[in-house]
Gaussian input, Z-matrix of N, CA and C with variables (Angstrom, degrees):
# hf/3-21g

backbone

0 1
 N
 C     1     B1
 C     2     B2     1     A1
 N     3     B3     2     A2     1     D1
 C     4     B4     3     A3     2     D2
 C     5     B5     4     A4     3     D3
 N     6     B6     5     A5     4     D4
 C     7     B7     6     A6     5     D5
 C     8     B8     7     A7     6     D6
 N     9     B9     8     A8     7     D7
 C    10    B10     9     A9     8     D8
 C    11    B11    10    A10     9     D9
 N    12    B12    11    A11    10    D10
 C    13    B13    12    A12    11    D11
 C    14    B14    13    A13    12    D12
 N    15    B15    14    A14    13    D13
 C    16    B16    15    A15    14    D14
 C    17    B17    16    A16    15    D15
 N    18    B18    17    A17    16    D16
 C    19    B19    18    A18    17    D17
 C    20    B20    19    A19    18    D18
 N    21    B21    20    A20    19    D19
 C    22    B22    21    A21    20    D20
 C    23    B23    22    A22    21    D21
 N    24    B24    23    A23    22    D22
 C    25    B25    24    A24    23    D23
 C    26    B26    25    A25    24    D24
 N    27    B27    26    A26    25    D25
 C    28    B28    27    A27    26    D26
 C    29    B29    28    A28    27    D27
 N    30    B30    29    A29    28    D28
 C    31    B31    30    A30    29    D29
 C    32    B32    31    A31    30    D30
 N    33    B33    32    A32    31    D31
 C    34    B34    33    A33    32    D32
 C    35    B35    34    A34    33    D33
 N    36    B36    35    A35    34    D34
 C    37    B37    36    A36    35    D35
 C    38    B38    37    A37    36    D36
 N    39    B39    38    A38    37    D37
 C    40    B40    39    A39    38    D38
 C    41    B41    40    A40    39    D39
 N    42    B42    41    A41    40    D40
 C    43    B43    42    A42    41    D41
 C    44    B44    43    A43    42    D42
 N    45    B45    44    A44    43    D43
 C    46    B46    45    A45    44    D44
 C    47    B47    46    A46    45    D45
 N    48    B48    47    A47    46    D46
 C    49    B49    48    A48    47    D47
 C    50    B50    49    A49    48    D48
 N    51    B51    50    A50    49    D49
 C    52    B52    51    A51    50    D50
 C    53    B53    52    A52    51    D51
 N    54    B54    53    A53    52    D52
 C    55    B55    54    A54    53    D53
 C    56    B56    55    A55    54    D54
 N    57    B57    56    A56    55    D55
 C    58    B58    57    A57    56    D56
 C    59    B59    58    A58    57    D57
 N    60    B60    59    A59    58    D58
 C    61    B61    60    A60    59    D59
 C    62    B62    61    A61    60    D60
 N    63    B63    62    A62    61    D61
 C    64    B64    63    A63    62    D62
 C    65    B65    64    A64    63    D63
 N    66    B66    65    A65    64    D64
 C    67    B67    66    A66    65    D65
 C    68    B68    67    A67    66    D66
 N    69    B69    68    A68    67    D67
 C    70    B70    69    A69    68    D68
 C    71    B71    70    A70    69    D69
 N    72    B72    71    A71    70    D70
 C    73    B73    72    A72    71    D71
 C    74    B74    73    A73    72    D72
 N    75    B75    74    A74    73    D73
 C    76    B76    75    A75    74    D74
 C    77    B77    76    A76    75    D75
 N    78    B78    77    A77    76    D76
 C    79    B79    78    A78    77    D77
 C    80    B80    79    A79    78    D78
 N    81    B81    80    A80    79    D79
 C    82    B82    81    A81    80    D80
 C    83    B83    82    A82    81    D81
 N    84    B84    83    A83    82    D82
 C    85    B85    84    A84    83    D83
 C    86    B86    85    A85    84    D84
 N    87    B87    86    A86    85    D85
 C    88    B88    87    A87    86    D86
 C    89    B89    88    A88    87    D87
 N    90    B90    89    A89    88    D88
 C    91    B91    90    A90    89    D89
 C    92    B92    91    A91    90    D90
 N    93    B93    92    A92    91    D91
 C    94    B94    93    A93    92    D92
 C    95    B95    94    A94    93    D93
 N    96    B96    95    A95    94    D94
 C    97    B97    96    A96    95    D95
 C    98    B98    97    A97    96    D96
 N    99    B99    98    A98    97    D97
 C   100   B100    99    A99    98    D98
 C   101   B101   100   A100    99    D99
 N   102   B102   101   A101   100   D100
 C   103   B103   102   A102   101   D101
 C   104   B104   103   A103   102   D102
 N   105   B105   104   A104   103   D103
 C   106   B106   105   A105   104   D104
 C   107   B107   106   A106   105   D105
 N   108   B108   107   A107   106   D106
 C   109   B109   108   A108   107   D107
 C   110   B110   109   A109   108   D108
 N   111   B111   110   A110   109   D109
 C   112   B112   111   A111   110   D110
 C   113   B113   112   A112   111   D111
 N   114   B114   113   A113   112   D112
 C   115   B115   114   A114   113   D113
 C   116   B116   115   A115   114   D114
 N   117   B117   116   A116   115   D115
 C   118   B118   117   A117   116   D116
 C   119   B119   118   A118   117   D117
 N   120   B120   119   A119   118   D118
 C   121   B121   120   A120   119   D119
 C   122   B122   121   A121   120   D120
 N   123   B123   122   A122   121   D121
 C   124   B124   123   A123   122   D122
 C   125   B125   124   A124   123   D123
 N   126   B126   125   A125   124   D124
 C   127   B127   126   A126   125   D125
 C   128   B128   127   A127   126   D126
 N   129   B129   128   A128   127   D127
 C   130   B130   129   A129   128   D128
 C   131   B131   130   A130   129   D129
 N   132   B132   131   A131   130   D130
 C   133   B133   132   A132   131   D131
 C   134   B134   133   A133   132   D132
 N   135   B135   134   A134   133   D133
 C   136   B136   135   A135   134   D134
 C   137   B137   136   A136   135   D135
 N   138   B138   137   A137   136   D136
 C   139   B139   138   A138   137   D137
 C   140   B140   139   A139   138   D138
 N   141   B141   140   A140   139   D139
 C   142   B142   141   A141   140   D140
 C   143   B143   142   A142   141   D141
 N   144   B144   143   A143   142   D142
 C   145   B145   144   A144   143   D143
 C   146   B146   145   A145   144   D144
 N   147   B147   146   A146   145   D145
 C   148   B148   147   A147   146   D146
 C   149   B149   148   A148   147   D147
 N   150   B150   149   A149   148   D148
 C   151   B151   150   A150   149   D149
 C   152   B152   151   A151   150   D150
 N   153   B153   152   A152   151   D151
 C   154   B154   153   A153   152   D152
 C   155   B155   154   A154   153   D153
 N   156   B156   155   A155   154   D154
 C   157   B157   156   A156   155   D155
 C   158   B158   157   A157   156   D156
 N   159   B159   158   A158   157   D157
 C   160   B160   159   A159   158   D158
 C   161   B161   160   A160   159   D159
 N   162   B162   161   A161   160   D160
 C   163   B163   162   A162   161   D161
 C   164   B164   163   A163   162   D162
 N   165   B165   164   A164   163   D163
 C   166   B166   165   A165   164   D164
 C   167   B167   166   A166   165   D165
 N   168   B168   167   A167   166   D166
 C   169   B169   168   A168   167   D167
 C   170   B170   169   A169   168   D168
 N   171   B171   170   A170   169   D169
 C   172   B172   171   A171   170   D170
 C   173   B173   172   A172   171   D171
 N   174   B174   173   A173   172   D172
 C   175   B175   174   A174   173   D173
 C   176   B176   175   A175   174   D174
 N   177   B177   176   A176   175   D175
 C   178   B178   177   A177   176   D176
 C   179   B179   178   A178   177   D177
 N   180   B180   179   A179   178   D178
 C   181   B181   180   A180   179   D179
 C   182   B182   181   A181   180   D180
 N   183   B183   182   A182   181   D181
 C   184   B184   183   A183   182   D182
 C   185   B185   184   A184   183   D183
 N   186   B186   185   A185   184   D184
 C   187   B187   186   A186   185   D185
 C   188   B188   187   A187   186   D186
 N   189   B189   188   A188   187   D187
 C   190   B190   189   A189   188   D188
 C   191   B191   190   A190   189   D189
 N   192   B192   191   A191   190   D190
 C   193   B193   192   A192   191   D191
 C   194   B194   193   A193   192   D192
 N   195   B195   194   A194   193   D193
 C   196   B196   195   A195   194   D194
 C   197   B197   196   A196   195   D195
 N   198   B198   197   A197   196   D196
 C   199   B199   198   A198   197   D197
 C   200   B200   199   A199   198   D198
 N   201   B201   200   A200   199   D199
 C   202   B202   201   A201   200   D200
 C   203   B203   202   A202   201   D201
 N   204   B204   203   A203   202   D202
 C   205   B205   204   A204   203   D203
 C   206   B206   205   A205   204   D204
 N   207   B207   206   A206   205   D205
 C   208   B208   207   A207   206   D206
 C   209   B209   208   A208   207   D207
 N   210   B210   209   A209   208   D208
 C   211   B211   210   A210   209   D209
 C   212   B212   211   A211   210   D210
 N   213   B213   212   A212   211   D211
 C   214   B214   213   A213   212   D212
 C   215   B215   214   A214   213   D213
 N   216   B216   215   A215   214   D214
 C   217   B217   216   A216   215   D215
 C   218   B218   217   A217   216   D216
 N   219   B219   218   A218   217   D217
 C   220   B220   219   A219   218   D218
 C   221   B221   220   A220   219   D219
 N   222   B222   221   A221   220   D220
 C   223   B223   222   A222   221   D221
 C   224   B224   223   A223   222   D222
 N   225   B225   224   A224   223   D223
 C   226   B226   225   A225   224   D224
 C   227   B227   226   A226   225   D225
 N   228   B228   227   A227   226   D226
 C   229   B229   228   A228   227   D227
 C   230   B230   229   A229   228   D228
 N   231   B231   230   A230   229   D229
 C   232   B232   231   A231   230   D230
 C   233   B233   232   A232   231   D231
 N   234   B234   233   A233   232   D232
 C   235   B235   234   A234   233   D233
 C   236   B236   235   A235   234   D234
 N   237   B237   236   A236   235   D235
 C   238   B238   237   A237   236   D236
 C   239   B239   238   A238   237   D237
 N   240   B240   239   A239   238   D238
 C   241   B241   240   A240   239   D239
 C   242   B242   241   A241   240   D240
 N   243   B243   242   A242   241   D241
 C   244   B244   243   A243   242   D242
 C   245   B245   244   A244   243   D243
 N   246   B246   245   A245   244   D244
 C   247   B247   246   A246   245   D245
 C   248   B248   247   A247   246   D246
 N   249   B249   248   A248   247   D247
 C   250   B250   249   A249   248   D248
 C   251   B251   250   A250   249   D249
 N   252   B252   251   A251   250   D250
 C   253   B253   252   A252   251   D251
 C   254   B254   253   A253   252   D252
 N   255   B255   254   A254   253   D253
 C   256   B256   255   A255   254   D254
 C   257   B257   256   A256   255   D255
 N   258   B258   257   A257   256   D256
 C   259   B259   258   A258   257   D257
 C   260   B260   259   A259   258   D258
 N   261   B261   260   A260   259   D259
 C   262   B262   261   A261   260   D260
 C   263   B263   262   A262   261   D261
 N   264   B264   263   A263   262   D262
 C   265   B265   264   A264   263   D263
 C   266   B266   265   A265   264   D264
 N   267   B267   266   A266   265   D265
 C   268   B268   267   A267   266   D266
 C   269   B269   268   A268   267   D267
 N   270   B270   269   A269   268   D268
 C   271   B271   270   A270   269   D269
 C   272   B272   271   A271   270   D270
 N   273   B273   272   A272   271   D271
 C   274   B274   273   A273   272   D272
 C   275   B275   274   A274   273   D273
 N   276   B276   275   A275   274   D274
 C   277   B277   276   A276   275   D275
 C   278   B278   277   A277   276   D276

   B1=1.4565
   B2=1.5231
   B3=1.2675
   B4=1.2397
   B5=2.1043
   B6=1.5488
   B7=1.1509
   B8=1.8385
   B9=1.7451
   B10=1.0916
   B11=1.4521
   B12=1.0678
   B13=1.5541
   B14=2.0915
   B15=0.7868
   B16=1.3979
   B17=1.9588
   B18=0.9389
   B19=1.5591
   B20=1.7486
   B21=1.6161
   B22=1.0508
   B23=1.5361
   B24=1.3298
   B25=1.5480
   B26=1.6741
   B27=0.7713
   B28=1.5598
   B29=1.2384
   B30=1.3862
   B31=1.9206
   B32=1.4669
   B33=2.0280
   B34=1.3043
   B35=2.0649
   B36=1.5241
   B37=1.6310
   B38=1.7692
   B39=1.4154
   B40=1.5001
   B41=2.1224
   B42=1.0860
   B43=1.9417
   B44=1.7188
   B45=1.2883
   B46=0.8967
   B47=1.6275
   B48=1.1332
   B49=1.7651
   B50=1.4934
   B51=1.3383
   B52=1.5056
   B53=2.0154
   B54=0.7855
   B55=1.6569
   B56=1.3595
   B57=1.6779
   B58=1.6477
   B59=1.3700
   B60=1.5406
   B61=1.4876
   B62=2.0196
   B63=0.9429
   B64=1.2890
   B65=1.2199
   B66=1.5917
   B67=1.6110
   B68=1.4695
   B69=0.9375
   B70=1.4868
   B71=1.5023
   B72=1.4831
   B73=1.2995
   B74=2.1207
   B75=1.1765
   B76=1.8294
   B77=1.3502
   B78=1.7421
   B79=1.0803
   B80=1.8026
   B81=1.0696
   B82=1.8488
   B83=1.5557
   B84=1.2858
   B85=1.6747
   B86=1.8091
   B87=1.5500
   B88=1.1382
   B89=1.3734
   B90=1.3362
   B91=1.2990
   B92=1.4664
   B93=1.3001
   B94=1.5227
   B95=0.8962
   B96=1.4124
   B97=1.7458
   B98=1.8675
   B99=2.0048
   B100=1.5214
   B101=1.7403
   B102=1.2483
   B103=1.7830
   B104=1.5025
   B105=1.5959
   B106=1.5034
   B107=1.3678
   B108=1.2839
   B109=1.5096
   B110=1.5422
   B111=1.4672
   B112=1.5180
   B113=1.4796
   B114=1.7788
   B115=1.1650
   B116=1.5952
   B117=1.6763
   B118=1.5093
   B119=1.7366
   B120=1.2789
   B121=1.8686
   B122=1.8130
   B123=1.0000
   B124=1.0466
   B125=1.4112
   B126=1.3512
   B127=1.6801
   B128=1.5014
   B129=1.2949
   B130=1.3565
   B131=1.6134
   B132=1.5553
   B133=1.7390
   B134=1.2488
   B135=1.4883
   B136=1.5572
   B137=1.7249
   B138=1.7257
   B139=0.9517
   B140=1.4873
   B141=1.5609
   B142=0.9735
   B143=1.4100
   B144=1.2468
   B145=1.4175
   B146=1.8341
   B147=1.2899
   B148=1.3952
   B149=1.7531
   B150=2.0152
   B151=1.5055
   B152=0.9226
   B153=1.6258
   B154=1.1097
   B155=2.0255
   B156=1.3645
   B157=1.8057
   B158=1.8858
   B159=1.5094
   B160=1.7493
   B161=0.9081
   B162=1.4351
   B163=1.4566
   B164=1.4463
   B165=1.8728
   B166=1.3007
   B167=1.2141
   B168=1.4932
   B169=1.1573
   B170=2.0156
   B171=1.6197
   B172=1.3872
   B173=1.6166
   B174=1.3204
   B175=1.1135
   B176=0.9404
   B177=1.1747
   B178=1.9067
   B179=1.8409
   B180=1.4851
   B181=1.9093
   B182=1.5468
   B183=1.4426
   B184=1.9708
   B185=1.7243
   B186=1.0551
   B187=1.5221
   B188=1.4675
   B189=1.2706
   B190=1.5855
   B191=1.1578
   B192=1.3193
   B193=1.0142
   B194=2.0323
   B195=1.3137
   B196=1.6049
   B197=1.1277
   B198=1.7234
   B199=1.1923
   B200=1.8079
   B201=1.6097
   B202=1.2292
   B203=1.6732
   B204=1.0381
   B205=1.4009
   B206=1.5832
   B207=1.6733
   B208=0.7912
   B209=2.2457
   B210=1.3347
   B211=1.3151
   B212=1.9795
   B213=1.0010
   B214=1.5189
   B215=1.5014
   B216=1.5738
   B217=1.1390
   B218=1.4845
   B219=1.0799
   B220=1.7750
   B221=1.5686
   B222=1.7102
   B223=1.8286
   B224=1.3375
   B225=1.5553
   B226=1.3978
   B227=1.8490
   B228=1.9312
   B229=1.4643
   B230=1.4528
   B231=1.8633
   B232=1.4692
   B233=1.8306
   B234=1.1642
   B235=1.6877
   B236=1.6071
   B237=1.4988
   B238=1.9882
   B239=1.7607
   B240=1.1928
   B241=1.5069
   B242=1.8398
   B243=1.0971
   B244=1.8112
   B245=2.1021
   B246=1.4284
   B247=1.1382
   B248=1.4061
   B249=1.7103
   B250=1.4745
   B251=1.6427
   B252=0.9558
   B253=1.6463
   B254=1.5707
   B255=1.0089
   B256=2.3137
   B257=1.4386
   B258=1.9453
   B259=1.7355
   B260=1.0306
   B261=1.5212
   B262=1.8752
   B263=1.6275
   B264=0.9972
   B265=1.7698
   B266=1.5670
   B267=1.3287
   B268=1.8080
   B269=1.6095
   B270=1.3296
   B271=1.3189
   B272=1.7628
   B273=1.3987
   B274=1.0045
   B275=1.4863
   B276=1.3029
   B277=1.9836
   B278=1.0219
   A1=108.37
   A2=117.83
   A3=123.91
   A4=110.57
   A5=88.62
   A6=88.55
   A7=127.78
   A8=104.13
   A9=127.98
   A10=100.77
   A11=154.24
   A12=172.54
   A13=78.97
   A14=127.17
   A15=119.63
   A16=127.64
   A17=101.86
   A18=113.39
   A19=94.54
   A20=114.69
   A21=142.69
   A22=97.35
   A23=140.25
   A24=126.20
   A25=122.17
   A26=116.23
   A27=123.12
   A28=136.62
   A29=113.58
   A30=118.72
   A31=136.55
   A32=89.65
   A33=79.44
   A34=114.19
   A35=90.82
   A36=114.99
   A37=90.74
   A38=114.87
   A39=104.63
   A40=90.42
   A41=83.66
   A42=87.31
   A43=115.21
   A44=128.12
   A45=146.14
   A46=119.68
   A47=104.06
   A48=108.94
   A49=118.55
   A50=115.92
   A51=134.90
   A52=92.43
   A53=113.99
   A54=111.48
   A55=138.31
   A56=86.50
   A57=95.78
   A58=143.92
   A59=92.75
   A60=113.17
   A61=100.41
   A62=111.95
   A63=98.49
   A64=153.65
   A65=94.68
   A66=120.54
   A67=103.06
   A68=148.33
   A69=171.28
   A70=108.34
   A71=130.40
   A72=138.96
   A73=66.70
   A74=112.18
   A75=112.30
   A76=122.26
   A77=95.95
   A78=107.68
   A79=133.42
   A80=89.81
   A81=112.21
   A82=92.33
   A83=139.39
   A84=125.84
   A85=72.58
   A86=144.60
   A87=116.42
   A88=155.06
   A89=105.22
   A90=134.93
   A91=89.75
   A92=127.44
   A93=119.45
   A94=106.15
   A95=140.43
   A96=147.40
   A97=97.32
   A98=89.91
   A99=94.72
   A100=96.81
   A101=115.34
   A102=114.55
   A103=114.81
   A104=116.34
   A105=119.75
   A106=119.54
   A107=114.63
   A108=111.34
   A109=118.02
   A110=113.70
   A111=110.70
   A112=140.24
   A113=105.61
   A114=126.08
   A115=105.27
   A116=108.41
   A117=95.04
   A118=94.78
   A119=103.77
   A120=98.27
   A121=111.92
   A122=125.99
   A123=134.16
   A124=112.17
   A125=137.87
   A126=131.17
   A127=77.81
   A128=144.16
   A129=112.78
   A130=135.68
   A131=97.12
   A132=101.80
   A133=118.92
   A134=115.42
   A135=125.08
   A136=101.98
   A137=108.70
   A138=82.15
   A139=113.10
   A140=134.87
   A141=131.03
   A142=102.08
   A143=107.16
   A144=122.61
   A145=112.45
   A146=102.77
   A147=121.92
   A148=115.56
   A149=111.49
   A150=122.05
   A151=95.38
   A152=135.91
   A153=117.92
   A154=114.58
   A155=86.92
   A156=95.28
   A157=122.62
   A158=107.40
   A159=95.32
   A160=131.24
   A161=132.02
   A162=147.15
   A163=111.54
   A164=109.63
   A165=104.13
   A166=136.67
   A167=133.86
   A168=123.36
   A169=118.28
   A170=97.17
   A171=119.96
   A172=113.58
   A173=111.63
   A174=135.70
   A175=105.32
   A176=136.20
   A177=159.43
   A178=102.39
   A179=85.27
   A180=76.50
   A181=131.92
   A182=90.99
   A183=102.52
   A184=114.43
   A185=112.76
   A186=141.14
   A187=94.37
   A188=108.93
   A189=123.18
   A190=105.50
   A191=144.76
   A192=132.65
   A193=88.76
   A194=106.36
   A195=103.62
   A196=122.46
   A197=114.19
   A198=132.24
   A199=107.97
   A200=127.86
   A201=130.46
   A202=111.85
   A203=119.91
   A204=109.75
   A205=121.71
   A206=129.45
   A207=122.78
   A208=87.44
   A209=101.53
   A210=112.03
   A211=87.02
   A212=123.88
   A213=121.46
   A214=103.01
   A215=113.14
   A216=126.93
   A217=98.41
   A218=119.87
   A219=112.15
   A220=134.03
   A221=98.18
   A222=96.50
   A223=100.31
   A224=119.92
   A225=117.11
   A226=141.95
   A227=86.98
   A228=89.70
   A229=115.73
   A230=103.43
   A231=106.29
   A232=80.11
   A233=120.34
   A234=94.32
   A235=94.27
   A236=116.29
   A237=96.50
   A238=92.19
   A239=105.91
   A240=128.72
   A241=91.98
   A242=100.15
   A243=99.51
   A244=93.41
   A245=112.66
   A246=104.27
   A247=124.55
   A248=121.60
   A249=125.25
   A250=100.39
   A251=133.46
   A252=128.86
   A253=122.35
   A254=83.89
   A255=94.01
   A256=99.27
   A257=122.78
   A258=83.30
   A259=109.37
   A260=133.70
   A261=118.57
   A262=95.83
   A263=109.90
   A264=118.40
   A265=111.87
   A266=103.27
   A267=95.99
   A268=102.30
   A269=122.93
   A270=146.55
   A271=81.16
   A272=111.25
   A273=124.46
   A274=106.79
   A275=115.73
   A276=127.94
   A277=89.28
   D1=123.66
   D2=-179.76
   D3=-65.26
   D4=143.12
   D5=-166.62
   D6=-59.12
   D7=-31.84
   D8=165.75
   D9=-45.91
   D10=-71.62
   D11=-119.05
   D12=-97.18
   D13=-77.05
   D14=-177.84
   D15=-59.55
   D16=-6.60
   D17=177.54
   D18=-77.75
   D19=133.69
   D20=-170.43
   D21=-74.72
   D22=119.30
   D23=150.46
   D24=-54.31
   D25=-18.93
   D26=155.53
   D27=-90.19
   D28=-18.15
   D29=153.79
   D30=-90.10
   D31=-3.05
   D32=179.07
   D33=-121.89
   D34=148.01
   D35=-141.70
   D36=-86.71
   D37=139.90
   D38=-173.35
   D39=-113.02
   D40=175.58
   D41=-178.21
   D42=-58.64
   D43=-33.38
   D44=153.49
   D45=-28.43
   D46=-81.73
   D47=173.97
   D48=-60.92
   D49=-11.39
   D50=175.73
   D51=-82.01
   D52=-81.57
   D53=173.29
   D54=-35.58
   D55=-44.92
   D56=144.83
   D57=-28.64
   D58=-75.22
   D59=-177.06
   D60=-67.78
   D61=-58.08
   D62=169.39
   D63=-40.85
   D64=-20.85
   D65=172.19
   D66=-101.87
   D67=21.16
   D68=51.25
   D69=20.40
   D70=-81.15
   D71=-115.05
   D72=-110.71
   D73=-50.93
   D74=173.34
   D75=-27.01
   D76=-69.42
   D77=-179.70
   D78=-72.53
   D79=-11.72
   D80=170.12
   D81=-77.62
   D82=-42.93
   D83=-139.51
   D84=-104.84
   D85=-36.02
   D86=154.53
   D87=-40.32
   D88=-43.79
   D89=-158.89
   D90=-83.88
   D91=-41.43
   D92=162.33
   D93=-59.84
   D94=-88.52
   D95=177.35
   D96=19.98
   D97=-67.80
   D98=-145.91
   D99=-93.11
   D100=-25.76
   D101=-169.65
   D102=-107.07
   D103=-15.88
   D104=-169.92
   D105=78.67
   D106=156.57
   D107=-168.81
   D108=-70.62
   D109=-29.48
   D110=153.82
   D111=-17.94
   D112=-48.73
   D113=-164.34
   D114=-109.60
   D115=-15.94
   D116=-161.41
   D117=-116.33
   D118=-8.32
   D119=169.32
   D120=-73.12
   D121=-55.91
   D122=172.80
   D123=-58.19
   D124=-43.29
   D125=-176.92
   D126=-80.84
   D127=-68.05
   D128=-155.01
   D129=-60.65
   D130=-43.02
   D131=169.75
   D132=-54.56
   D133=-31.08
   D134=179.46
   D135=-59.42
   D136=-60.65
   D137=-164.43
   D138=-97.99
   D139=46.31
   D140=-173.62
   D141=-109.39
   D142=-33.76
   D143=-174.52
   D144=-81.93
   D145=-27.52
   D146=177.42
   D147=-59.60
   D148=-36.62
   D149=-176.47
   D150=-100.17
   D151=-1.08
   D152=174.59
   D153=-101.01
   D154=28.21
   D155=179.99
   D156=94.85
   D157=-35.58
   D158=148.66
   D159=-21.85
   D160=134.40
   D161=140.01
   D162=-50.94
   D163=121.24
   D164=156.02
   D165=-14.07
   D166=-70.31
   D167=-161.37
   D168=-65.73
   D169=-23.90
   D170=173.87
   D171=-55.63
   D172=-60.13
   D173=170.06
   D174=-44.60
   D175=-76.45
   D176=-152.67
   D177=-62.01
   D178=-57.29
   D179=168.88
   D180=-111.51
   D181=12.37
   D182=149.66
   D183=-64.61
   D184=-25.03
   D185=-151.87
   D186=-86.40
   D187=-76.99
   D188=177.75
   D189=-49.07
   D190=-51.38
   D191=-124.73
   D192=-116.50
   D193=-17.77
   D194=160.47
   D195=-58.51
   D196=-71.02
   D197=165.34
   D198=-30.61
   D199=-61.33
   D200=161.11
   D201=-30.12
   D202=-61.65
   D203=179.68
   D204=-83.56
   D205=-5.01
   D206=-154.42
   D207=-104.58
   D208=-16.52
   D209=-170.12
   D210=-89.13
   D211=-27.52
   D212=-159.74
   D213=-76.89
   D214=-47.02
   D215=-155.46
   D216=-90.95
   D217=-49.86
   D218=175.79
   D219=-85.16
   D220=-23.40
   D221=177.49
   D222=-95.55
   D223=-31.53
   D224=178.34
   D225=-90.23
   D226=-22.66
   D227=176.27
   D228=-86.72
   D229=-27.77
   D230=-145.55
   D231=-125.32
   D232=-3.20
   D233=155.78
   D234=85.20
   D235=21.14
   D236=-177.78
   D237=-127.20
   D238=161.80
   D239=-146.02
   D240=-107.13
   D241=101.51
   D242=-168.15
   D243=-59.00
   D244=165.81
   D245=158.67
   D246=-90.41
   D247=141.45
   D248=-165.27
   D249=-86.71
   D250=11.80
   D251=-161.60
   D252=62.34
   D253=172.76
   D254=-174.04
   D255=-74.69
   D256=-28.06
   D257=178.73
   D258=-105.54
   D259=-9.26
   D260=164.83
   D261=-41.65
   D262=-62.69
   D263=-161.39
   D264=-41.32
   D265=-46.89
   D266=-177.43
   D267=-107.74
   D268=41.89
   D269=177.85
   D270=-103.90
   D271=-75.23
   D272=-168.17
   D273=112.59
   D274=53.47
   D275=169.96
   D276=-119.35

């Protein structure tokens, strides 16, 4: 059986959805850069989960409630100083 003949139409990934996700995974490692993980865990899960067919409100407090644990577990359990982004910083917060 030729191998083509066994490839799943649903497992297989075209260049497109590869660019996608990358312009995704970009714009997340930005959105920290400039806002900190505070601001960019929560807008991102919201809206990652949001194009992927979620309902707002699902999204919205999947979001919070990351950021909630992602602030619990690292500034509070383990004592490390999340980063605030480049413009709190020359805000001066």
């Amino acid at each position: 059986e030729p191998e083509a003949d066994r490839r799943s139409p649903q497992r297989e990934a075209n260049g497109g959805q590869y660019l996608l996700e990358a312009a995704w995974i970009m714009g997340f490692g930005l959105t920290i850069y400039l806002f900190g993980f505070l601001i960019a865990i929560p807008f991102y899960t919201g809206a990652y989960m949001k194009s992927h067919g979620n309902r707002w409100p699902a999204s919205i407090i999947t979001g919070l409630l990351m950021a909630a644990f992602c602030y619990g577990i690292f500034s509070l359990v383990l004592g490390m100083e999340l980063y605030p982004g480049e413009i709190y910083i020359r805000l001066g917060f």
